[in-house]
N, C-alpha and C positions, 0 to 999 in steps of 0.2 A: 597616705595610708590611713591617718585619723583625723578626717577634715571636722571630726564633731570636736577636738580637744581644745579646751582654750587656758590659756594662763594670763597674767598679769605681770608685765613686765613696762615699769613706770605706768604705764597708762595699760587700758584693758584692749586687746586685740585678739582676733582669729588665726589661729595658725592652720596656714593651708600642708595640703601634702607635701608639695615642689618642696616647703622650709625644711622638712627634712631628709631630705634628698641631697649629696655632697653633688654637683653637676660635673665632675672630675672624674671620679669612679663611679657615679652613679649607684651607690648605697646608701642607704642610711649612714646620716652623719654617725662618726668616731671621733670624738675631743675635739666639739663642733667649735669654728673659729667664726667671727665676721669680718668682712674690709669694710674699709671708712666707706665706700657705696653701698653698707649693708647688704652686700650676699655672705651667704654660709656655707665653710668648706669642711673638710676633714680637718685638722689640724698640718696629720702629714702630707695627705695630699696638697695642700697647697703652698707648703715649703717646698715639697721637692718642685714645683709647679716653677715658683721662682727659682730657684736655685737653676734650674733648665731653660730660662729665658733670659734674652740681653735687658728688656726692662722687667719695672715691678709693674704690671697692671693687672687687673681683677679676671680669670678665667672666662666670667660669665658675659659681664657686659662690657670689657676690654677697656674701662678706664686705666690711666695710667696714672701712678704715682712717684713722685718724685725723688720719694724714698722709702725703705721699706717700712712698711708701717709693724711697728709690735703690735705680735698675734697673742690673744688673751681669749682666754675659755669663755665661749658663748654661755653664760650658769642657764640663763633661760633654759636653752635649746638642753642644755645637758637635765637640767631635771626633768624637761619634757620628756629626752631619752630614756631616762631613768621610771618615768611614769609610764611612758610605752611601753617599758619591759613591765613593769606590773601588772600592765592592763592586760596584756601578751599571755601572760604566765596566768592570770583571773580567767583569759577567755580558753587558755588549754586548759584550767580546771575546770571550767565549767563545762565545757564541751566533754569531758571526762563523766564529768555528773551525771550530762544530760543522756549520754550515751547507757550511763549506768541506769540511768532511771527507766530508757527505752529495753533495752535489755530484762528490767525488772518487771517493766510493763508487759512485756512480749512472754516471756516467762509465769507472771501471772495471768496471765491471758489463757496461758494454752492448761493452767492448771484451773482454771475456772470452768474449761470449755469439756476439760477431762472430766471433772467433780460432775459438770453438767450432764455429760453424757451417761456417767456411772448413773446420777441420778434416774435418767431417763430407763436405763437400761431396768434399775430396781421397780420403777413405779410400772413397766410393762410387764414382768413378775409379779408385778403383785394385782395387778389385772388378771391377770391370767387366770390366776391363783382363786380371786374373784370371781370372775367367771366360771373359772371349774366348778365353786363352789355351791352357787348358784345353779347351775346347772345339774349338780346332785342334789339340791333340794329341791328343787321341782320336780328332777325324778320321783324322788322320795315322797315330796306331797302328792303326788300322782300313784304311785303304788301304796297310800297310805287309806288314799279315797277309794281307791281300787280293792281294799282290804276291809275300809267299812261295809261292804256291801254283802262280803261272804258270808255265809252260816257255817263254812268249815271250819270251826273251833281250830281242831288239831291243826289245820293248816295255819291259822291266825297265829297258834301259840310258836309254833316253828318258825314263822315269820316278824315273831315281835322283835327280838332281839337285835336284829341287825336293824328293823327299818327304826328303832328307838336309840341308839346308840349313834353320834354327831359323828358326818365324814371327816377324814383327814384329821384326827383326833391320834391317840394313844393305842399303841400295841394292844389290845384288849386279852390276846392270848397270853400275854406274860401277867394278867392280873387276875389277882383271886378273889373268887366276888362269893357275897354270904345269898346263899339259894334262898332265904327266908325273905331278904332285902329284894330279892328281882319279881318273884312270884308276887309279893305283896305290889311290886311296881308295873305287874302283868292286869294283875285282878283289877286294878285301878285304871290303866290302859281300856282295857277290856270294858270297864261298866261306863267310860266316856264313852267308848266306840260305839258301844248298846245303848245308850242314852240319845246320844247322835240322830244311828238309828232310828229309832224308837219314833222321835219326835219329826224326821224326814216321811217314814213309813204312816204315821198319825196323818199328816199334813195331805198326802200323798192320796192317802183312803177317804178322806174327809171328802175332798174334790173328786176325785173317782165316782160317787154316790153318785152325783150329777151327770152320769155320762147317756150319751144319749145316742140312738142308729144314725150316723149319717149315710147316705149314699148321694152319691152326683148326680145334678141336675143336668142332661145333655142337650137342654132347650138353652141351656146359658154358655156350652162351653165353645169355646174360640175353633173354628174349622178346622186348624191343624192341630189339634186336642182329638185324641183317643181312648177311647171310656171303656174299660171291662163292663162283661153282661151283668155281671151282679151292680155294678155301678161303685164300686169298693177302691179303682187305680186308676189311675189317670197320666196316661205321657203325652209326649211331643212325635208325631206324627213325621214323617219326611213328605207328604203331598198335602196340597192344601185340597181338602174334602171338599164336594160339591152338597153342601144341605139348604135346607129349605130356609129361606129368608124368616127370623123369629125377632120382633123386637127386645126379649130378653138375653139375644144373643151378646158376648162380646166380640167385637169385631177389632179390634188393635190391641188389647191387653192379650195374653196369652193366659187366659184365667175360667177357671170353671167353679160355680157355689155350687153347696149342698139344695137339696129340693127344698127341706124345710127351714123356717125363719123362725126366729123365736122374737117375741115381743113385751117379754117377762120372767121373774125367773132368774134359775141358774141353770147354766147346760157346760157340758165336756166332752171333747172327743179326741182323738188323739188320734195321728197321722207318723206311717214311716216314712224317713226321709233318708233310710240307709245307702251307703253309695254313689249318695249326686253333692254335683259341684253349686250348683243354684237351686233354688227353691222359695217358694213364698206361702207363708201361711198365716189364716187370721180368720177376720169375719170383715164383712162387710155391708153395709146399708142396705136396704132393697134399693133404694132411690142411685144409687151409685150408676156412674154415666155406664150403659152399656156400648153405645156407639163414639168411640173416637177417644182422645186419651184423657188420663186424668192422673191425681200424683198420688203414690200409695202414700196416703197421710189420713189422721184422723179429719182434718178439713174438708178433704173428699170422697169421705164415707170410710174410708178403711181403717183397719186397725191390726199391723202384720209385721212378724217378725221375717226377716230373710236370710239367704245363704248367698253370696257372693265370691267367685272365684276361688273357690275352695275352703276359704277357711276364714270368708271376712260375716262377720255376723253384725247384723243392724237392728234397731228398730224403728218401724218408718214413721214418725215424725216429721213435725216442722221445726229445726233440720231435723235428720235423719240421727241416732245415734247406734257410734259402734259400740256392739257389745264383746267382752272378754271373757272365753266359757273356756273351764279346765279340759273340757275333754271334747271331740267331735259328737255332737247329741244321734241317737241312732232315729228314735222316735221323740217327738213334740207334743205335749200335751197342750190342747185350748183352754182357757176356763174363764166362763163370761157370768157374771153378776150382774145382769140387764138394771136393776134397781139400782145400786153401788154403783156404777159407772164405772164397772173393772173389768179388763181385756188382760189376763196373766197366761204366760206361755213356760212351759214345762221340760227340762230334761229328763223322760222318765225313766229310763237306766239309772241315771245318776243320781233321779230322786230329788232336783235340784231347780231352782227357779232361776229362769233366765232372764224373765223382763215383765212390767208390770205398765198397762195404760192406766191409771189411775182418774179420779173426777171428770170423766166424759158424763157426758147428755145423751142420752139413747128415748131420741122419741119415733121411730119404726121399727121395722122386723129388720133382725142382724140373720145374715147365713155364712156358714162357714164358708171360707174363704181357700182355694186352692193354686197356685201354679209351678209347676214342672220346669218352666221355662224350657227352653232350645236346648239340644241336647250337644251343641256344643264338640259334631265332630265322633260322637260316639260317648264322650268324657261323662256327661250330663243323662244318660238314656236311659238310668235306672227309673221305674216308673213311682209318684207318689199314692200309700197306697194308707186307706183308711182301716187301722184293725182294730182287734180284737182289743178291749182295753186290759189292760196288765194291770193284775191283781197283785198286792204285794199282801200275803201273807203274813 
């Protein structure tokens, strides 16, 4: 059963399992004995062994003895016994340990796994939380930009309070507040808003000056392009028109210019785009390919901000960049500084600057630049329409 134990007995030797086995009763030896041929019995078992046979010989290997030899305590074999039961009684304690330790492990496991999941459970409140909050301030910043713009004092003052006061904060109705302290934090409020303002409206009139009549050129616009009489709106057609062959025609862009070019100078004009899902607007080169494609980028004469599946705004570059606007723009203001080398595009509700070409080269005539795109099913059919420029008083 412990073929690893060894002891010293005169000389150094291996005790196999068999040595502790009585071959009589087949137990572990009990006040182990040996015969003069060296096997090992019980003590009792192998008195009663002789005592029940006509000779003395050895159980095992059937020698016979001539007379009974005196039986003397194997000491080896008994301390080995004696160190079995110790090792015996070390491997029930440890097996107790080990069992204990498994138990402690499994137990800590499952409270690691609990803590984990509580954890989990808190960090996804407090996302939430996050998020909610997040989401009321962009409200807020959105009805705040929405409040810059008004001249209804009364309505502003009625509105400060709450849009000034932090969400998910403190019961506000259980607190008394000094009216000197809020009105002083209104008028302050108020002369940023008006400052704001002031310097938007400045910026705004400044480029205004510049503005200029455009109307559509219908010797450039793409067959399936439809042009009001005044030459003021321009959509996407359901039949492709039969007109006359014009080399300033486009024939693959879905694109109409204004009639005049400018070649110097500043000019402005502003286009609605209320409505539609796609749209393209800008200036472009006179040299810009009319026949076959080419890539809306300043490289290939263009210079356009766009509308894309509803709500992706870009400027076309080499690549292209997305842009991020607070609010869906209704109308687009252009404004080109032929000398400057600037192509700046306008939110004019918002009063707000969307995107700026900066250090171009402009050596011919720029025209403004139009497309409606496809109408996309119905989605896209609002027509683009050149107006009136909005004054901001």
């Amino acid at each position: 059963m412990f073929p690893f134990l060894s002891v010293t007995h005169d000389s150094s030797s291996l005790l196999s399992e068999e040595q502790f086995v009585c071959s009589v009763c087949l137990d572990v030896l009990a006040d182990p004995v040996s015969t003069p041929c060296g096997h090992n019995f019980c003590r009792t078992c192998l008195t009663q062994y002789w005592d029940n046979t006509p000779r003395c010989l050895c159980p095992l290997c059937k020698e016979t003895f001539t007379r009974r030899p005196e039986l003397k305590i194997n000491t080896t074999l008994r301390e080995v016994k004696i160190t079995e039961k110790e090792i015996a009684d070390s491997i029930e304690v440890f097996t107790a340990l080990m069992c204990a330790i498994e138990r402690s492990q499994a137990e800590l496991l499952q409270v690691m796994e609990e803590k984990q999941k509580a954890a989990e459970r808190q960090a996804e409140g407090l996302i939430k939380d996050l998020e909610q909050e997040i989401t009321d301030l962009k409200r807020r910043d959105t009805e705040l930009e929405q409040l810059s713009h008004t001249e209804d004092h009364i309505h502003l003052l009625q509105m400060y309070p709450a849009l000034s006061s932090p969400p998910h904060t403190k019961n506000w109705t259980d607190i008394s507040t000094d009216t000197d302290v809020n009105m002083e934090s209104v008028k302050r409020a108020l002369s940023q808003l008006q400052k704001t303002l002031n310097e938007k409206t400045l910026e705004l009139k400044r480029i205004q000056q510049y503005s200029v009549d455009v109307t559509l050129d219908p010797d450039t616009a793409h067959t399936y392009l439809i042009l009001s009489d005044d030459g003021k709106q321009v959509s996407f057609g359901d039949t492709n028109q039969i007109l006359l062959a014009n080399p300033k025609r486009f024939d693959k862009h879905i694109t109409v210019l204004g009639t005049e070019g400018f070649s110097s100078g500043r000019f402005y004009y502003e286009v609605q785009v209320k409505g539609k899902t796609e749209w393209d607007v800008g200036v472009a080169r006179e040299s810009v390919n009319r026949k076959g494609e080419f890539t809306l980028s300043p490289q290939d004469g263009c210079w356009t901000v766009v509308l894309r599946k509803g709500n992706e705004y870009k400027a076309c570059d080499l690549p292209s960049l997305s842009l991020t606007l607070k609010q869906k723009p209704q109308t687009v203001g252009v404004f080109v500084d032929y000398e400057e080398g600037l192509v700046s595009f306008y939110d004019v509700q918002a009063r707000s600057h969307i995107y700026s070409f900066t250090g171009q080269s402009f050596t011919e005539k720029l025209y403004p630049y139009f497309s409606p795109s496809k109408n996309d099913g119905g989605k896209n059919s609002p027509p683009l329409i050149i107006s009136h420029i909005y004054k901001t008083e």
